[in-house]
C-alpha atoms as one frame of an Amber mdcrd trajectory, in Angstrom:
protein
   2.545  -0.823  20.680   2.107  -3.957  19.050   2.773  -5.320  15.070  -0.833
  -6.382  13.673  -0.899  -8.568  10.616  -3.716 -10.213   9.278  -3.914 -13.425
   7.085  -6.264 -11.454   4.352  -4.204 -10.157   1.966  -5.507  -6.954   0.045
  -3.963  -6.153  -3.486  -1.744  -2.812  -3.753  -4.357  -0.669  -5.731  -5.890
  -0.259  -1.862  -2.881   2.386  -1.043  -3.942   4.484  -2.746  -7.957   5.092
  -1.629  -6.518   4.395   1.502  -3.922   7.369   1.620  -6.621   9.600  -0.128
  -8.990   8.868   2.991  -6.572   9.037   5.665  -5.822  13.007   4.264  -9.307
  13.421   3.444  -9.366  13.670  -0.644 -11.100  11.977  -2.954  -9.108   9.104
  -4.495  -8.584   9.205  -8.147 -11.562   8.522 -10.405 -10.010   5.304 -11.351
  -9.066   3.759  -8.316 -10.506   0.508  -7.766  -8.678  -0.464  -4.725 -10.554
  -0.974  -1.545  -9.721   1.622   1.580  -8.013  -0.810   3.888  -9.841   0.007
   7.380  -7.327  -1.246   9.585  -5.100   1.782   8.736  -8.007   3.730   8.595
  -8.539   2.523  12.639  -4.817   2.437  13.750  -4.970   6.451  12.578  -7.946
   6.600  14.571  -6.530   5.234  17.658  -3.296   7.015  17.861  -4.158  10.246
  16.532  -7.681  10.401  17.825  -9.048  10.936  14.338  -8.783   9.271  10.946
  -7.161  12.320   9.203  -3.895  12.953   9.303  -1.879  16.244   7.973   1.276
  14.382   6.306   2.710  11.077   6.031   5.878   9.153   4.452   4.924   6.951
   2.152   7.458   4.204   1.665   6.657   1.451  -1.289   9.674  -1.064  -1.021
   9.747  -3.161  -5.151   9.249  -6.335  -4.845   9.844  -7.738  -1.085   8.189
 -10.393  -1.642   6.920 -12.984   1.444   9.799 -15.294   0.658  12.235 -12.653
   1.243   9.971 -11.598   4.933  10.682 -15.032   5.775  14.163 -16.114   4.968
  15.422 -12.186   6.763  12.926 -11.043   9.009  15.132 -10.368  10.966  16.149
  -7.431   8.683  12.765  -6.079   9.007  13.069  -5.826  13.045  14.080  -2.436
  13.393  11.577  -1.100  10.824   8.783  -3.438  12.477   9.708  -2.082  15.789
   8.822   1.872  14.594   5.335   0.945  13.301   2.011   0.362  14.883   0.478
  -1.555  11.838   2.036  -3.983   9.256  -0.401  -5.096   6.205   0.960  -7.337
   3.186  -0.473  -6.848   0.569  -0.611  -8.859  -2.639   1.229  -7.627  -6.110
  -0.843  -7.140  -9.638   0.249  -9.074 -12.512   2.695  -8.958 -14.147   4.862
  -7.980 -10.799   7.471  -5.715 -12.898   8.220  -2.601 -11.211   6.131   0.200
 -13.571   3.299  -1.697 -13.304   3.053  -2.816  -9.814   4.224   1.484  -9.404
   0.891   2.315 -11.594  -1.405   0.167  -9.809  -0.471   1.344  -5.837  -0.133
   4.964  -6.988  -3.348   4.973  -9.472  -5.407   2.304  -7.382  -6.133   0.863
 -10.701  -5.178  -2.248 -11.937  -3.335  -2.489 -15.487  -6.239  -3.188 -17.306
  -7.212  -0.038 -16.292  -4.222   2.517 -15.941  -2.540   0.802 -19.391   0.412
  -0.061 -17.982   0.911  -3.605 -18.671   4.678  -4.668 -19.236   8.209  -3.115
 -18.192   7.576   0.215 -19.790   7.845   4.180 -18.271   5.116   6.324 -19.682
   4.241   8.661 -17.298   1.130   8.913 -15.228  -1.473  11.592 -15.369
C-alpha cells in the first residue's frame, strides 16, 4: 500500500459529507463541504464497497504544513498505517472551536456562528 497525496487542497468542512457518505447518512443540512472522492475510492478499493460500518476519526489542531515539513519524520509511523493521506486547508480564523465547528458541521463560520475562540456547543 502506498501514501497518495494530491497538490489540491480541499478545506476541512469536506470531513464531514465525506464521513456521512462513507457510513451512508445524510450529512447535516448545513454542510457545505464537498465529499472528497478519493476517500470515497480508497474505501472502495480496500473494502470492496464505499460503506463502511465504523471508523476512528482522528482530527489533529493545528498541524499545520510547516510543521509536516520541518518533522515528517514524526509522521512516518502514522503514514506507514494508512492507505490515503489528504491535507486539507483550515477556515479562518484557524483557532481551535472554530476550525472544530467547521470539520464536524461541514459549515463554514459564517454559517455554524462560530467565529472567534469561544465554546458554545453544537447542535
Amino acid at each position: 500500500m502506498s501514501n497518495e497525496a494530491s497538490n489540491e487542497i480541499n478545506c476541512i468542512t469536506s470531513i464531514t459529507p465525506t464521513l456521512c457518505k462513507l457510513i451512508g447518512i445524510s450529512p447535516p443540512a448545513l454542510a457545505g463541504g464537498s465529499v472528497l472522492n478519493r476517500v470515497i475510492q480508497a474505501a472502495q478499493s480496500k473494502f470492496g464497497t464505499p460503506y463502511i460500518d465504523k471508523c476512528l476519526v482522528y482530527c489533529p489542531d493545528a498541524i499545520g504544513t510547516i510543521l509536516y515539513r520541518k518533522y515528517g519524520d514524526y509522521f512516518g509511523p502514522v503514514l506507514k498505517q494508512t492507505t490515503l493521506a489528504v491535507p486539507l486547508q483550515s477556515v479562518m480564523p484557524p483557532k481551535t472551536p472554530v476550525c472544530f465547528a467547521s470539520m464536524f458541521t461541514g459549515a463554514l463560520p459564517e454559517i455554524h456562528g462560530i467565529k472567534m475562540y469561544e465554546k458554545p456547543v453544537l447542535k
